[in-house]
MIVEXFI-134197 format. One record per residue (C-alpha): x, y, z; residue number from 1. Coordinates in steps of 0.2 Angstrom, whole numbers, padded with zeros to 4 digits, m for minus. Example, Ala and Ser with C-alpha at 12.3 -4.5 7.8 and 13.67 -1.06 7.14 Angstrom:
BEGIN
R,0062,m0022,0039,1
R,0068,m0005,0036,2
This chain:
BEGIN
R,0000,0000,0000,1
R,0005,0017,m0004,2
R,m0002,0034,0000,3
R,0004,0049,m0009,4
R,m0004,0065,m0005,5
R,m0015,0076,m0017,6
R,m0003,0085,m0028,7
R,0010,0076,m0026,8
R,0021,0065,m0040,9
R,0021,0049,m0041,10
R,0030,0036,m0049,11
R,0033,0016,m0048,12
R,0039,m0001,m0055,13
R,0035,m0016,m0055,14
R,0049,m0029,m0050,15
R,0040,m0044,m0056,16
R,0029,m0049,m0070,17
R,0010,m0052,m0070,18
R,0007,m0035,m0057,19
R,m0006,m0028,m0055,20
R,m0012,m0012,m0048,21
R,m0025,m0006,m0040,22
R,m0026,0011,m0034,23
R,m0041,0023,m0028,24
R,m0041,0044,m0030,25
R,m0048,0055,m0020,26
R,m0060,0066,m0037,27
R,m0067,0061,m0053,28
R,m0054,0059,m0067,29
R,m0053,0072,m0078,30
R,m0040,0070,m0092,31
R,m0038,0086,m0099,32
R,m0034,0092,m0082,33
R,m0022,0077,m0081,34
R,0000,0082,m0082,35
R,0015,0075,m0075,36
R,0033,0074,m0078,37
R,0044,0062,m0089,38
R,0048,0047,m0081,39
R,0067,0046,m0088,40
R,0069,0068,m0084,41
R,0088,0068,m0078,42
R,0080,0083,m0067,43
R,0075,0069,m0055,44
R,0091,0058,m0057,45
R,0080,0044,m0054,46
R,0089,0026,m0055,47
R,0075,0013,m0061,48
R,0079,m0004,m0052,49
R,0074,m0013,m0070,50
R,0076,m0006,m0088,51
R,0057,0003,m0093,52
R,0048,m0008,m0106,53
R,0030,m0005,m0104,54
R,0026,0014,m0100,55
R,0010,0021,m0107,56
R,0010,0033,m0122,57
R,0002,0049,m0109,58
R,0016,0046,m0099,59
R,0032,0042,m0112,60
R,0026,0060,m0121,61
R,0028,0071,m0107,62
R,0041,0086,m0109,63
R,0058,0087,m0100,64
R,0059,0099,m0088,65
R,0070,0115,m0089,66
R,0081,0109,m0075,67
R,0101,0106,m0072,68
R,0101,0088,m0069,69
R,0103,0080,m0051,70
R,0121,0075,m0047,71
């Protein structure tokens, strides 16, 4: 179980095959309200335990940010 406050980014893996997630949000989904942040931004320097094979398409296109990377 994990909890992640309202506004908050969020991000996971799987480490196994066959996952499945279930999740629950607190308001109606609303697409065109949806954003995030690229999942492979170097802004983050976020080290994924596995390499990414299944990402979804929303999520794959959205921009880099303008930051210097994390070191």
């Amino acid at each position: 179980m994990l909890y992640i406050p309202e506004g908050f980014a969020h991000g996971y893996q799987t480490l196994t095959d066959n996952t499945e997630l279930v999740y629950q949000i607190s308001e109606s989904y609303h697409p065109e309200s949806a954003t995030g942040v690229r999942w492979n931004d170097s802004a983050f320097g976020i080290e994924w335990p596995l390499p990414v094979t299944v990402i979804a398409k929303r999520d794959a296109s959205y921009p880099l940010l303008d930051l210097p990377p994390v070191r």
